[in-house]
C-alpha positions, 0 to 999 in steps of 0.5 A, spaced: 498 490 611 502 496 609 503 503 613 498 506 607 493 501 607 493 501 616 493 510 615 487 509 610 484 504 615 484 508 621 481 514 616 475 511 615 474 509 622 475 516 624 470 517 619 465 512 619 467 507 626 461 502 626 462 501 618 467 495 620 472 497 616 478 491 614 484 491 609 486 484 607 491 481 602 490 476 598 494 472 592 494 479 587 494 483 593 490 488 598 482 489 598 479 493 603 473 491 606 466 493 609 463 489 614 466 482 611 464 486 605 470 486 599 467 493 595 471 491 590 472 483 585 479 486 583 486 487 588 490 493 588 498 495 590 497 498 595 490 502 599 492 509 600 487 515 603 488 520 597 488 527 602 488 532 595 482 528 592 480 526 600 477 520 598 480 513 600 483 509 593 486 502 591 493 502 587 493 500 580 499 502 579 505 502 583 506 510 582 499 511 583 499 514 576 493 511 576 488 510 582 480 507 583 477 511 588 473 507 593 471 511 599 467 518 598 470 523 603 463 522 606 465 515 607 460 512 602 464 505 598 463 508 590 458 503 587 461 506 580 468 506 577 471 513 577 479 513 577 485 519 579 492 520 580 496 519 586 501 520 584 503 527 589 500 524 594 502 517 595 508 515 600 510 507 600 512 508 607 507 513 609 512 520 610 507 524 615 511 531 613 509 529 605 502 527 607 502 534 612 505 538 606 499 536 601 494 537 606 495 544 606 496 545 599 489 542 598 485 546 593 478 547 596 471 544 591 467 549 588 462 548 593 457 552 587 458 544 582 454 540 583 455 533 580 447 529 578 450 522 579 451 521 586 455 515 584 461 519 582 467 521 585 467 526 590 473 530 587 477 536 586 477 540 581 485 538 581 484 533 579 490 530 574 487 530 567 487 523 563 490 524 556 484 522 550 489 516 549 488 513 557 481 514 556 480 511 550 484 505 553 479 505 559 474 505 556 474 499 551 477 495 557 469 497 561 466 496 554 469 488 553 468 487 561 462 489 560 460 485 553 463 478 556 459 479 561 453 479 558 455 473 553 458 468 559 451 470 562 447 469 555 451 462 556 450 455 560 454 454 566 452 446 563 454 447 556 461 443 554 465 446 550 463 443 544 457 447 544 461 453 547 464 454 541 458 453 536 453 457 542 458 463 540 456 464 533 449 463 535 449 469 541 453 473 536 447 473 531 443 474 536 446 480 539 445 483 531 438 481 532 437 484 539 442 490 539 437 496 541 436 502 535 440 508 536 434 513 536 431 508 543 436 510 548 433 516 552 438 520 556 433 524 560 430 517 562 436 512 562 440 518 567 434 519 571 435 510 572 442 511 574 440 517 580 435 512 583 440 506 583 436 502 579 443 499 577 445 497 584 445 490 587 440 489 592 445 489 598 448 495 596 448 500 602 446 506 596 440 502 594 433 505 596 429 500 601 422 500 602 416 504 598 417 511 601 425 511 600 424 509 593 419 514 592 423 520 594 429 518 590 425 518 584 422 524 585 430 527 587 433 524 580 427 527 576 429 534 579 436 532 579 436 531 571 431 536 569 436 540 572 441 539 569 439 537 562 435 544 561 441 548 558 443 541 553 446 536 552 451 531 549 450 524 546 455 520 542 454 513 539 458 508 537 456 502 535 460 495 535 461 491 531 453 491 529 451 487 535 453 493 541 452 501 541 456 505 546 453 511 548 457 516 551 452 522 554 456 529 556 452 534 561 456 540 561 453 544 566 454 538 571 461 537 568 460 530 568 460 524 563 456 518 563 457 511 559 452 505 557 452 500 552 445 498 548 445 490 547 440 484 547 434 489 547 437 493 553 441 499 555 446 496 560 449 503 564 457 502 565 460 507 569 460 515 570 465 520 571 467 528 573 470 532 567 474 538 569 471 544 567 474 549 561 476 555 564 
């Protein structure tokens, strides 16, 4: 435990005290945890409560250049990646007068923006900007982890490695044959599923349970998007090697970006994100 990790433990326990919130460290360093739960499969640096984005963040690096939110500042574990910086925020030592300092200088969210994908972080609008180059790096690195997940699944835990090595040509041919055409993906109805948590595990605490709340988040992400897509919308494709196509859909009313990846016959949704609104 460091003095940032226990001042992020005692926020969210300010916040949310029967959620059972606990830090642990393991060989590659601090996860946090909901109810036993790790929120995320990965280690951090450090687990900071980022007061200028008021949400609770994992260290990617050491000089919080680069953070993954975790928390929302209502106290809800992210269920999608969304990335800040901390760097202006963030203290090793945990300097209280640093700390008090940012909170004071805190710019207020525009109440009036409204983000259709609830899975996105709830940040303010100064939020660093990352260049086009960190977020092309991201976004390769979400498009291979995604792809190696879909091929290790599409793959025998029993085969040897024989039949790995020949079974991955085949899966790549499949993927080919399989890969989904440009003109089936639908914006509106792919958002709608992401709305609805149609992505989310069933343990997840964000996913609706039983027929009215499933019934009644249909119906919130319908309105939802039709709002926000009726003055128009962005959609780039880009296809991968012929077997994967990444979709990159922008709405700009909502100042938000969404990512999917078409492959074996599916849209496979990747993860969302704020844009900052051009003045």
């Amino acid at each position: 435990m460091t003095a940032s990790s226990n001042a992020a433990l005692s926020h969210l326990k300010s916040i949310k005290p029967n959620d059972g919130w606990s830090v642990k460290r393991d060989d590659n360093g601090l996860r946090l945890y909901r109810r036993n739960v790790a929120l995320t499969d990965n280690s951090f640096v450090d687990i900071h409560y980022c007061v200028q984005n008021q949400v609770v963040v994992g260290l990617l690096t050491k000089a919080a250049t680069t953070c993954q939110v975790l928390v929302t500042r209502n106290g809800q574990p992210m269920s999608a990646r969304a990335f800040v910086s901390c760097k202006d925020t963030y203290d090793p030592n945990n300097n209280n007068s640093k700390i008090q300092h940012k909170k004071t200088t805190t710019t207020t969210t525009n109440p009036r923006s409204t983000n259709p994908a609830r899975a996105s972080s709830t940040t303010s609008n100064n939020t660093t900007t990352f260049s086009p180059e960190d977020n092309k790096m991201i976004l390769q690195y979400g498009a291979m982890i995604v792809v190696a997940s879909v091929l290790l699944r599409a793959l025998s835990s029993s085969l040897i490695l024989l039949i790995y090595f020949v079974g991955l040509p085949l899966v790549y041919v499949y993927a080919l044959q399989t890969c989904p055409p440009a003109s089936s993906f639908d914006a509106k109805k792919e958002l709608k599923r992401v709305l609805r948590g149609h992505h989310l595990p069933e343990d997840h605490p964000e996913k609706p349970k039983g027929f009215l709340e499933e019934l009644a988040t249909r119906v919130a992400a319908s309105v939802t998007t039709e709002l926000a897509t009726l003055p128009g919308y962005e959609v780039s494709m880009m296809p991968m090697a012929g077997a994967v196509i990444l979709v990159d859909l922008v709405i700009p009313t909502a100042s938000t970006q969404h990512y999917w990846l078409g492959a074996f016959g599916k849209w496979h949704y990747v993860y969302s994100r704020n844009r900052n609104r051009q003045s």
